[in-house]
C-alpha positions as CSV (number, residue, x, y, z in Angstrom):
1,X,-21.9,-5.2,19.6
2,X,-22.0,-2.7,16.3
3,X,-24.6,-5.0,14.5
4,X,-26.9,-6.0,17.6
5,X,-30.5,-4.2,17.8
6,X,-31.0,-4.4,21.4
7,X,-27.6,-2.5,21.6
8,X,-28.2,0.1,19.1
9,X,-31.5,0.4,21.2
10,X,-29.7,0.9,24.5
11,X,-27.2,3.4,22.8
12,X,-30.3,5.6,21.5
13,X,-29.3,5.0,17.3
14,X,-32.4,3.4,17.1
15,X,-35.7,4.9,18.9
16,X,-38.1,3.3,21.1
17,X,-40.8,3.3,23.8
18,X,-39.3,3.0,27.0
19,X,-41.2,2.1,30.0
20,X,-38.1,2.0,32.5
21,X,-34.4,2.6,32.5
22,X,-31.7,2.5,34.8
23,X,-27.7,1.9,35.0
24,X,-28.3,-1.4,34.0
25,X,-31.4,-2.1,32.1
26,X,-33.9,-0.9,30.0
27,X,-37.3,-1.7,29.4
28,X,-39.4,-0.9,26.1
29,X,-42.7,-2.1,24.5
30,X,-42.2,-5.2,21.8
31,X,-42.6,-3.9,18.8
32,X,-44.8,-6.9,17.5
33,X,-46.6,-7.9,20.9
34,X,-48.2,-11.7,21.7
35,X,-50.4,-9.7,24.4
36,X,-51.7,-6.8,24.8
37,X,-49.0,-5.6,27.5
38,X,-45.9,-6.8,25.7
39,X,-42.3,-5.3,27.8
40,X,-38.8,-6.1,27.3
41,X,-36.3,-6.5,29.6
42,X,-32.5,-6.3,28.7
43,X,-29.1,-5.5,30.5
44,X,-27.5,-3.1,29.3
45,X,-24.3,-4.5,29.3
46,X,-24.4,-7.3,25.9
47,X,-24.8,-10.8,27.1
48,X,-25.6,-12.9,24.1
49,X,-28.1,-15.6,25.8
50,X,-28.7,-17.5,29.1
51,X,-26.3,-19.9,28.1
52,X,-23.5,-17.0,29.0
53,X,-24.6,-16.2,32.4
54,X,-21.6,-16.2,34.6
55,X,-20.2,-14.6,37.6
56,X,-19.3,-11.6,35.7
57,X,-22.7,-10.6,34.6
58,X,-24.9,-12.1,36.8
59,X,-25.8,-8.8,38.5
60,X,-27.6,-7.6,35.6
61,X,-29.9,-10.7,35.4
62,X,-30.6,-10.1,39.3
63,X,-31.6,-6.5,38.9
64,X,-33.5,-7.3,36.1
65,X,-35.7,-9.6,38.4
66,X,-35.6,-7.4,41.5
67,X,-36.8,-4.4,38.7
68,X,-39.7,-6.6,37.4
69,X,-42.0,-6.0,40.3
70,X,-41.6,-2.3,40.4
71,X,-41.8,-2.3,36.5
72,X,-45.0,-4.7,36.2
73,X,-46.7,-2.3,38.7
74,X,-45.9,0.3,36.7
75,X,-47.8,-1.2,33.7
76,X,-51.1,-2.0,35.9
77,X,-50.3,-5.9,35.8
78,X,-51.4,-6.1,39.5
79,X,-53.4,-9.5,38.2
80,X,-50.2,-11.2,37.3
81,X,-47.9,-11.5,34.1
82,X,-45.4,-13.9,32.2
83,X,-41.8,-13.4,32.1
84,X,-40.5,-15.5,28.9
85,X,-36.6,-15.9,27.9
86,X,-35.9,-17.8,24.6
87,X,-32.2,-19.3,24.6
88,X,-30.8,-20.6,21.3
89,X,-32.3,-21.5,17.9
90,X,-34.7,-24.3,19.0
91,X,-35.9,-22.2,21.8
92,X,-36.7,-19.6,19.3
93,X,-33.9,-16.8,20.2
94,X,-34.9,-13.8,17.2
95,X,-32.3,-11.1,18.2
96,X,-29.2,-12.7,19.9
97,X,-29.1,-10.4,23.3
98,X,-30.0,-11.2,26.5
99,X,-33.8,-10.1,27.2
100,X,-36.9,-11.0,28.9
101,X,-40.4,-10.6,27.7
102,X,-42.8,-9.4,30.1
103,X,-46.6,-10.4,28.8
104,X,-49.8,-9.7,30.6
105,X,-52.9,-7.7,30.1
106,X,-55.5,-10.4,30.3
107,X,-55.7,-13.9,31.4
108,X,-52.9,-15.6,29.3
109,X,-53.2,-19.1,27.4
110,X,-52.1,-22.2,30.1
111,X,-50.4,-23.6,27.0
112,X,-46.8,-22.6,26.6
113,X,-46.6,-23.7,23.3
């Protein structure tokens, strides 16, 4: 999509900090983190939010997860992490493109909101 960040991130028109990329996916440091290690995960293929995982992009959403581990040890989150997804307005969506948020660095809050 020609007005999507994410996309314009995948495509290289805008810059950032990647900390893995594949086929598929690519991960990059949040540019305003909640924690001090704050990741993204996205597909590379646009998938607007959970709500439009189906058969013919449910792939990406596995590799994302079977890429997690090797990404997370990659960051030195060997003590554990979060992995967040907001879906829609009410659940807080900001940039309308599938992604993960991968938070960690320190003991995290119990509270989720």
């Amino acid at each position: 999509m020609s007005d999507c960040i994410f996309c314009k991130i995948i495509d290289g028109s805008i810059p950032s900090n990647k900390v893995y990329e594949d086929e598929k996916i690519l991960a990059f440091y949040d540019l305003e983190p909640q924690a001090p290690v704050h990741v993204l995960v996205v597909p590379k293929q646009h998938i607007c939010c959970a709500n439009a995982i189906d058969e013919s992009n449910v792939d990406y959403v596995a590799h994302i997860f079977t890429k997690i581990p090797e990404i997370t040890k990659k960051l030195n989150l060997e003590n554990g992490y979060r992995i967040v997804n907001n879906c829609g307005d009410d659940g807080c969506q900001s940039v309308k493109h599938l992604h993960f948020h991968i938070l960690g660095g320190k003991k995290l809050d119990s509270q989720m909101c």
